[in-house]
C-alpha positions in Angstrom: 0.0 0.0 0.0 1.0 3.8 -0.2 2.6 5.8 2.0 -0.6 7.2 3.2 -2.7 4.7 3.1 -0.4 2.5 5.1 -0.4 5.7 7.3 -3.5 6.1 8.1 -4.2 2.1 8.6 -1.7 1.6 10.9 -3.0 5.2 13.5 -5.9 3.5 12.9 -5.5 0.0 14.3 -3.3 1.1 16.7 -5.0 3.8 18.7 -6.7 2.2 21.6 -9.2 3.9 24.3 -6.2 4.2 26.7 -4.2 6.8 24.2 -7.4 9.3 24.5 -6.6 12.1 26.3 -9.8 13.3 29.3 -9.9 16.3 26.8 -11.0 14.7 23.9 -13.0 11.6 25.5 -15.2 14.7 27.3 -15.2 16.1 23.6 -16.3 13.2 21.8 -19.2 13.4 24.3 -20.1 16.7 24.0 -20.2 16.3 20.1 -22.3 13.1 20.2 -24.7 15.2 22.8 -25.0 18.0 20.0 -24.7 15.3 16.8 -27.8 13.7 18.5 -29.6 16.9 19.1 -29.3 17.6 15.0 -30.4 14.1 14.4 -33.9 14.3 16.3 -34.7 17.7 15.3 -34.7 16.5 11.8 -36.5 13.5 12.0 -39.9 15.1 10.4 -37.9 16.3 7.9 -38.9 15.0 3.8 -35.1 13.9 3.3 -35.2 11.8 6.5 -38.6 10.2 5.5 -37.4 9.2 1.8 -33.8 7.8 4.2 -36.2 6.0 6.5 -38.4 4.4 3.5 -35.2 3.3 1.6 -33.5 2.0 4.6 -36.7 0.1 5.7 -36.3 -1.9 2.5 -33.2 -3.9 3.7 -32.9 -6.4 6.4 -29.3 -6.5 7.7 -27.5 -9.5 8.8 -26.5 -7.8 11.6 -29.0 -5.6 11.6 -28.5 -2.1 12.6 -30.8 0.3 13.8 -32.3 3.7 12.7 -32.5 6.2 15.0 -35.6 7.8 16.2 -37.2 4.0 15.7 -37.0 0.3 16.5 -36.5 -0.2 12.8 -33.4 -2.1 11.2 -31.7 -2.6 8.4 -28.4 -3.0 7.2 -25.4 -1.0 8.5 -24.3 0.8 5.7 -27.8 2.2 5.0 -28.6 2.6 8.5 -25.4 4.7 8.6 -26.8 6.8 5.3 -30.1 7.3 6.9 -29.0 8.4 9.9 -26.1 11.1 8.4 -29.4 12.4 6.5 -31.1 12.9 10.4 -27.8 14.5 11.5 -27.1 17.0 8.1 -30.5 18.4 7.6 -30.8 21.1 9.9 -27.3 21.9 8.6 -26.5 22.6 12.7 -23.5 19.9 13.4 -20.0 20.2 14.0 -17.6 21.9 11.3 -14.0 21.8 11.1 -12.5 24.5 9.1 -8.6 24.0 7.7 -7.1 23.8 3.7 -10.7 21.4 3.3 -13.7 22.6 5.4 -16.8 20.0 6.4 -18.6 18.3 8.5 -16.8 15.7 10.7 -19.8 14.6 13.0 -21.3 13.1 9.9 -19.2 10.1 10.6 -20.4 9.4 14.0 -23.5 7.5 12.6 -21.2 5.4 10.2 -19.4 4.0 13.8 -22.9 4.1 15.9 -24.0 1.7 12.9 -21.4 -0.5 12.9 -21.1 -0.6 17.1 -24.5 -1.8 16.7 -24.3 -4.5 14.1 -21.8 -5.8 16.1 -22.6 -4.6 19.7 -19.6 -2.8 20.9 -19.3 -1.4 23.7 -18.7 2.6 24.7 -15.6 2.3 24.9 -14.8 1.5 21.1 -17.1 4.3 19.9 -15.5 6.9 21.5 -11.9 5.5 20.3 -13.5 5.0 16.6 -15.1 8.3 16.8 -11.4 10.0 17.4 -9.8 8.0 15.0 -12.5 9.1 12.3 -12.2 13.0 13.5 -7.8 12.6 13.1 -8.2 11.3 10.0 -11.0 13.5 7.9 -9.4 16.6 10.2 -5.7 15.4 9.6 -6.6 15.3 5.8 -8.5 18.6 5.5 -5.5 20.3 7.0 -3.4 19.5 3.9 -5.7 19.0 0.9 -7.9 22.3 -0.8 -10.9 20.4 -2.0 -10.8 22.3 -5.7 -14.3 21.4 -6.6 -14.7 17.8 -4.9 -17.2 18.1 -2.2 -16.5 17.0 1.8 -17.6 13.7 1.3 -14.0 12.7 0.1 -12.9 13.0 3.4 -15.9 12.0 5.1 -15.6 8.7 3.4 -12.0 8.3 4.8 -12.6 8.7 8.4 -16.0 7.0 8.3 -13.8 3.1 6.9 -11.6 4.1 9.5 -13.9 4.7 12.1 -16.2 1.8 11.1 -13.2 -0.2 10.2 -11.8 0.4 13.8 -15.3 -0.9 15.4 -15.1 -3.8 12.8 -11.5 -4.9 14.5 -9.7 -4.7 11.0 -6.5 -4.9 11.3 -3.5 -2.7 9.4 -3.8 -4.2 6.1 -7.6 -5.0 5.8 -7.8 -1.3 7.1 -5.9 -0.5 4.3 -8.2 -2.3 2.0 -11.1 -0.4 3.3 -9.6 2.9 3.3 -8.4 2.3 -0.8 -12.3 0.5 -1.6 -13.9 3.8 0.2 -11.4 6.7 -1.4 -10.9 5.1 -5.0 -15.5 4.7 -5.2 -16.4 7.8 -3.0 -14.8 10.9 -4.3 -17.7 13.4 -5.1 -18.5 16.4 -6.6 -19.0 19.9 -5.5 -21.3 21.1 -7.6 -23.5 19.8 -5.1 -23.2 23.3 -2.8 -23.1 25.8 -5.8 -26.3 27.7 -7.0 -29.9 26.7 -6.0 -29.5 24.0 -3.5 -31.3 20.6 -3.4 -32.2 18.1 -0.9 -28.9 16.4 -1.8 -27.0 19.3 -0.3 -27.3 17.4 3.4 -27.3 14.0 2.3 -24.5 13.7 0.2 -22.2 13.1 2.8 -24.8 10.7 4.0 -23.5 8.7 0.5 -20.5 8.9 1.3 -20.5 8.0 4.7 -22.5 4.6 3.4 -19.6 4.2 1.2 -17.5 4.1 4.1 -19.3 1.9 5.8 -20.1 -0.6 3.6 -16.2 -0.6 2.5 -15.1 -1.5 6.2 -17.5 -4.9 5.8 -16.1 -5.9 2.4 -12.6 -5.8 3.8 -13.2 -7.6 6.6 -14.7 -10.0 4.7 -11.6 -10.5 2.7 -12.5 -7.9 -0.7 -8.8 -6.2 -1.3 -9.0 -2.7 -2.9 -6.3 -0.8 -5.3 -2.5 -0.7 -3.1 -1.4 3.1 -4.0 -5.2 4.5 -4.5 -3.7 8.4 -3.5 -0.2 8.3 -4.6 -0.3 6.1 -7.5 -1.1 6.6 -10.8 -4.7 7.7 -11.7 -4.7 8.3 -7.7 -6.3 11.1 -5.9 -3.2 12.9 -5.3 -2.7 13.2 -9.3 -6.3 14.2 -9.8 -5.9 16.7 -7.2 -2.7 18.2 -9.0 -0.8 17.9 -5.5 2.3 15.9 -3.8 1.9 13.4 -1.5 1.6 15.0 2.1 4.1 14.8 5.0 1.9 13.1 7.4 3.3 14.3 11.2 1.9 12.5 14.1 -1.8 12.4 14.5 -3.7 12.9 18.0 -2.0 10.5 21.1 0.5 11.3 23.6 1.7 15.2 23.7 0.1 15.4 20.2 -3.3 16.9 20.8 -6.4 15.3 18.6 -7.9 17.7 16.4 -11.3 16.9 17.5 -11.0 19.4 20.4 -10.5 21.8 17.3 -13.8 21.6 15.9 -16.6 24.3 16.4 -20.4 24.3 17.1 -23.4 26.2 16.0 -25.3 28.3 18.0 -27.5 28.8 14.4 -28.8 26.0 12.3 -27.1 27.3 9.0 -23.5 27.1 7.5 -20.4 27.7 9.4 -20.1 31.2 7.4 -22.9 32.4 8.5 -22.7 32.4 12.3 -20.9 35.5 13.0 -23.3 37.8 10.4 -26.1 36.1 12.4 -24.4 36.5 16.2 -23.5 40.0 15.2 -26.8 40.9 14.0 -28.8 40.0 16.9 -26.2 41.9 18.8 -27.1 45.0 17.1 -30.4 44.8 17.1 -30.7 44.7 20.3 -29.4 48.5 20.2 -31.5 49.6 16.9 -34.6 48.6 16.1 -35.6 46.6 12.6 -37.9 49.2 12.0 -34.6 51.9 12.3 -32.5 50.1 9.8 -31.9 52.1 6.4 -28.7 49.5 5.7 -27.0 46.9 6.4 -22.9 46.2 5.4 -21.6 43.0 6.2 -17.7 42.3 5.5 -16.3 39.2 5.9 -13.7 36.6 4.4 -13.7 35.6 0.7 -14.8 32.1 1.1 -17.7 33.5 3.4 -18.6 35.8 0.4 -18.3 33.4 -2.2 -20.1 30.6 -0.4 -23.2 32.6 0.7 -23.4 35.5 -1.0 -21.6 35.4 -4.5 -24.8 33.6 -6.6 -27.8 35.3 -7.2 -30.0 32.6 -5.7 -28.3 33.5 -2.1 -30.2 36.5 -2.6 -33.7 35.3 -3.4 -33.6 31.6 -2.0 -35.6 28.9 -3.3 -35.3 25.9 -1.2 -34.3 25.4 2.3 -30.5 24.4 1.4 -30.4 27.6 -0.4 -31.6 29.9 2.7 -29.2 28.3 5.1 -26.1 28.9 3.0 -27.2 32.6 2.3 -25.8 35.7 4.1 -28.5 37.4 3.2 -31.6 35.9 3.8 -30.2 34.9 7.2 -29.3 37.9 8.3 -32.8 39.6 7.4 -34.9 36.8 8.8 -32.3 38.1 12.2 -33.5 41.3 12.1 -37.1 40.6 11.1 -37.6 37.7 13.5 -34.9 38.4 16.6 -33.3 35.3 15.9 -33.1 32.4 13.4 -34.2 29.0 14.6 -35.5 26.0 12.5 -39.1 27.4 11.7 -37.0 30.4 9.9 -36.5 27.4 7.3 -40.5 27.0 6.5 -41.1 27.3 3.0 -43.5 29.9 4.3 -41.3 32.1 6.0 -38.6 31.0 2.7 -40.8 32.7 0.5 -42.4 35.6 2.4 -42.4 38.6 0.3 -41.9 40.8 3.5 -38.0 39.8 3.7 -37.6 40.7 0.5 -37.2 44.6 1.3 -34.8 43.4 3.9 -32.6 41.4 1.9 -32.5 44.5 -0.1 -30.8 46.8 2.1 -28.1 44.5 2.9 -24.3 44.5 0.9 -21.8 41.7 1.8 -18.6 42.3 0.7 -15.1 40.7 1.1 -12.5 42.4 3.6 -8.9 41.6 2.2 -7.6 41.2 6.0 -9.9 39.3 6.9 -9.9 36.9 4.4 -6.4 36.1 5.0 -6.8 35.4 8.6 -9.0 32.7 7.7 -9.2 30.1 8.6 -7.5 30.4 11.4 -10.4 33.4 12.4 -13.4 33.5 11.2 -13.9 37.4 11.2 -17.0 39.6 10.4 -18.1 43.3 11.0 -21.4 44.2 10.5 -22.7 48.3 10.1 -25.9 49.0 10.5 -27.1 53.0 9.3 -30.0 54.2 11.1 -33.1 55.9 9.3 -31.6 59.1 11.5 -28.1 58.5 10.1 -26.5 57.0 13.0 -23.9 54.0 12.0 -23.5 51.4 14.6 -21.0 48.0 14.1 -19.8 45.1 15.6 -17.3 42.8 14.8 -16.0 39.0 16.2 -13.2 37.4 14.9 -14.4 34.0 16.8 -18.6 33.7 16.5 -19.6 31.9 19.3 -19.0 27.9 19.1 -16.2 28.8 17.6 -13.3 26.3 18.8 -11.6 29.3 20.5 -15.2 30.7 21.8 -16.5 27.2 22.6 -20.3 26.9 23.9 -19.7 25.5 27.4 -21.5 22.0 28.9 -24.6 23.8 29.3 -24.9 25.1 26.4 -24.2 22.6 24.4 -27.3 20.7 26.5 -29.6 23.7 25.9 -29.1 23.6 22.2 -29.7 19.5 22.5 -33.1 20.4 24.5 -33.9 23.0 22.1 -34.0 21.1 18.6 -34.5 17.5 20.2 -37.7 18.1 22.8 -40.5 18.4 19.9 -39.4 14.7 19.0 -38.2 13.2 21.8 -40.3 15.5 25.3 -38.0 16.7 28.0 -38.0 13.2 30.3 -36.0 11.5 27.3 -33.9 14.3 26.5 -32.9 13.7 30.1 -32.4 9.9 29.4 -30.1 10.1 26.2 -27.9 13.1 28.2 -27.2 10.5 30.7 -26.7 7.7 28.4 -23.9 10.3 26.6 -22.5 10.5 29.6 -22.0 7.9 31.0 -20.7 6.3 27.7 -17.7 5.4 28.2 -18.8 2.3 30.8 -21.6 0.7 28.6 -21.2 -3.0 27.3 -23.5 -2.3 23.8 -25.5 1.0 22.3 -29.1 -0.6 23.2 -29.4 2.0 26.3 -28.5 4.9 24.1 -30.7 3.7 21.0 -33.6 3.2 23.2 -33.7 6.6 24.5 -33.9 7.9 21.0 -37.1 5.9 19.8 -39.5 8.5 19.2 -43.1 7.7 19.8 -45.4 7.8 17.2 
């Protein structure tokens, strides 16, 4: 195998629960408390219905379940369907580097196969770091130029998976090169009007993962040099093979404790225009506003703001990936919350003179202090002529202006309740919790099932 293929197999198999550090144990919890919270706020969503009717299709042998039900079905598309639960609301973890995604969209590929073959805590919280050091690890050297997250989603989730499955170095390997050399996708996906597939393609490629891991520990053997060979990804990507340095273990810290929350279910971009927003209109009110500039980073800019449908959204994916419409709905509404994704509230013709005052333009500076910042000022001009701005370099959730314990449960009790009432939101926290000492997932799945 490659240089980083046998890399990546070998941290892999190697890392046991013992290398964790309390940090990022206490980290891995926290994320699966807010990952969860995503997943059962979505559940009534139409792209987790179509997930549940396709998974329901398929009877695993071993089954795994779906969450929010006592429903099985094979791992791999119990791993899909339940990435679709976790993307929708587009409020899960991001990690922000050279590549930029969503990391907790593997946690379902190692709840999937930790149920299929009923392992214990333990393991999922090691297979959940070793997933997180390898799509992080990866999006700290590699600029995605127009392939879409799920490239290095598919990576971490055959590790993680793989690491549940017991694989060892080489039939690791083997999963890695089946899931990179079938799963690389494209990012057309996120440009222009979005579609439902905008928070499930990482579901696809999270399955890939997935069902990768089972056919190499069932023997399958994929290409040996699938990113520095030939035809490899590294060619297609027009780079040299990376350096690799030590991953997470020991004094080397794991880059899941450099991960960032929402406090807004929208894209990462868009937290600080929001935060600041509410900020200021807590000083002027909407009714006040004459104008709104918002300057922030180029990738911000182009990401949420460049296209014209960012300006007059179509479809939920569009509005939560637009500048915008988010920040108007924040000064129309006093905050942005799920409902400000109805199709109603979409298509309302009264945000429309909103959106209109608004300009979002790119600030050189801070555009190269990304992504190590994530800076935005917002001016607001007054009808009267006042001007009054704010500015954060870190939005809140930010890894360097983390939310703390209690907010990470608040935001848990505030998408999951709806779904799941306030006595189980109780019972899954303490099943989070308390993780690390469970002999199988049935305690934690149980707590999910949502009545119906």
């Amino acid at each position: 195998m490659d240089g980083t293929t046998d890399f990546l197999s070998d941290y892999a198999g190697r890392l046991t629960f013992g290398d964790l550090t309390p940090e990022a144990v206490h980290q891995v919890k926290r994320t699966l408390i807010d990952t969860l919270g995503c997943a059962a706020g979505a559940f009534d969503g139409e792209p987790a219905a179509i997930a549940r009717a396709i998974a329901s299709r398929v009877r695993g042998n071993p089954p795994a379940r779906v969450l929010g039900t006592r429903a099985t079905t094979s791992a791999d598309l119990a791993a899909f369907a339940n990435t679709v639960f976790v993307r929708y609301l587009d409020c899960n973890d991001t990690y922000a580097a050279r590549g930029t995604g969503h990391p907790s969209d593997m946690i379902p590929a190692v709840l999937a196969a930790a149920d299929a073959r009923r392992a214990d805590g333990r393991s999922v919280i090691t297979a959940i770091a070793v997933a997180y050091e390898a799509f992080c690890r990866l999006a700290d050297r590699v600029a995605l130029k127009g392939w879409d997250q799920g490239m290095f989603a598919a990576i971490g989730a055959a590790c993680g998976a793989g690491k549940v499955l017991g694989l060892d170095r080489v039939a690791m390997g083997h999963a890695i090169s089946i899931a990179i050399t079938s799963g690389v996708p494209l990012g057309v996906t996120r440009i222009g009007e979005l579609s439902m597939w905008k928070g499930c393609a990482t579901a696809a490629a999270i399955r890939t993962g997935v069902f990768a891991a089972e056919l190499a520990a069932e023997g399958m053997t994929g290409p040996g040099h699938p990113f520095e060979g030939r035809d490899g990804l590294w060619q297609h990507l027009g780079i040299e093979a990376p350096k690799w340095e030590r991953f997470g273990g020991r004094t080397e810290p794991f880059r899941i404790n450099a991960t960032s929350f929402k406090a807004y279910p929208s894209v990462i971009h868009t937290q600080g225009p929001i935060g600041l927003m509410l900020e200021l209109r807590q000083q002027v009110s909407a009714a006040q506003i004459e104008s709104v500039r918002v300057a922030t980073y180029g990738e911000a800019v182009r990401r949420t703001a460049a296209e014209a449908e960012k300006w007059d959204p179509e479809t939920r994916e569009t509005a939560d990936h637009s500048i915008p419409y988010l920040v108007a709905a924040a000064i129309r509404d006093g905050g942005v919350t799920p409902a400000t994704f109805a199709p109603s509230r979409i298509k309302d013709p009264a945000l429309r003179p909103v959106i209109k005052k608004l300009t979002v333009v790119e600030e050189p500076d801070f555009t190269r202090r990304y992504p190590a910042e994530s800076c935005t000022r917002v001016e607001v001009t007054t009808t009267d002529g006042r001007r009054v701005t704010a500015e954060t370099s870190h939005p809140k959730g930010h890894y360097r202006n983390p939310l703390t314990d209690g907010e990470v449960e608040a935001k848990f009790r505030g998408l999951a309740p709806r779904a799941l009432g306030a006595g189980q939101c109780d019972r899954v926290l303490a099943e989070v919790r308390g993780l690390e000492d469970t002999a199988t997932l049935d305690g934690l799945f149980e707590s999910l099932v949502i009545a119906t």
